[in-house]
N, C-alpha and C positions, 0 to 999 in steps of 0.2 A: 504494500500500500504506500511506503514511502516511497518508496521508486517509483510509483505513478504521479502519485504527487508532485514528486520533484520536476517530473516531466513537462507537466502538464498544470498550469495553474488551475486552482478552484472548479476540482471535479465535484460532480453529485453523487449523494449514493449508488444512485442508479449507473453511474460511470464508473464509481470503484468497485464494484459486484461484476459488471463486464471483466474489469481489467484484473482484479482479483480471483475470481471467478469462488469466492467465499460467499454462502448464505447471507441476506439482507440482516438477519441477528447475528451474528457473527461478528460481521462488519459494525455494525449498532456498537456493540461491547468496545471492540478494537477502538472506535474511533472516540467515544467515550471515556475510555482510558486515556489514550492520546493526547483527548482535550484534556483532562484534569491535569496532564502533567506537563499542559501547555506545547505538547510539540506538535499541534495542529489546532485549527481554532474553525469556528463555522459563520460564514456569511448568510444572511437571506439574499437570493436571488434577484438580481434585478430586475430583470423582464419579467420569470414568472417568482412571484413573491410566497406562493406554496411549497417551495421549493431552497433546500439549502445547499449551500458548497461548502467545501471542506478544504481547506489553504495549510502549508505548512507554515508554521511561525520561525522564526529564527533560532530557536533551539531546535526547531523540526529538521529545519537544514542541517544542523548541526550534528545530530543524531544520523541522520541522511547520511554524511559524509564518513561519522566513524563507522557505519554499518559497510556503506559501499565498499571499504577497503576491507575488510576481514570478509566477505561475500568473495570481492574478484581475487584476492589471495586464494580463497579455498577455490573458486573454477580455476583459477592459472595450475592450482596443483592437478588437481583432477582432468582438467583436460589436457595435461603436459604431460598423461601418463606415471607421473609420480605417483608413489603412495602414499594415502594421510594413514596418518599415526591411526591406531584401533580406536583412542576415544575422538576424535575426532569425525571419523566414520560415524559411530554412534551419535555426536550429537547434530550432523548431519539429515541423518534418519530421522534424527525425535524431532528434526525442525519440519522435515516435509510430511511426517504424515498427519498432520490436520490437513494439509492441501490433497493427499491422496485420499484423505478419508470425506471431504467437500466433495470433491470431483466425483465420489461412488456414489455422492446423495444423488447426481444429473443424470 
């Protein structure tokens, strides 16, 4: 969700469930959190006013950035053939399967 974010200013839910491809509760929770701990903040819509957007804040970016480099470390390893260390594997795994486990809801 940060990554979409960062991409793309002030998506809707209805844009982070595409790009996410996580349950509309799911995302509810996540972006919820987020907001309380400030690294993401929510607009009303301009044109349609039923509707919210969801901006990262400057600690959002911030958070953005440390994440992005321990992400493209772990693919440079992984797609460079190397092996990661056994717990590293593991907590690899334990990150992707809420997204495996999403994806089986579809």
């Amino acid at each position: 969700m940060l990554e979409s974010l960062a991409r793309e200013r002030g998506l809707t839910m209805a844009d982070l469930i595409v790009r996410t491809a996580a349950n509309g509760a799911t995302l509810t929770r996540v972006v919820d959190r987020l907001v309380s701990t400030a690294a993401v903040y929510r607009e009303v819509d301009l044109v349609d006013r039923r509707e919210a957007r969801v901006y990262l804040s400057a600690r959002g970016r911030a958070l953005h950035r440390r994440l992005a480099t321990v992400v493209e470390e772990h693919e440079r390893i992984f797609l460079g053939g190397n092996h990661l260390p056994e717990a590293a594997v593991h907590r690899l795994c334990s990150a992707f399967l809420p997204v495996t486990e999403v994806r089986a809801e579809h």
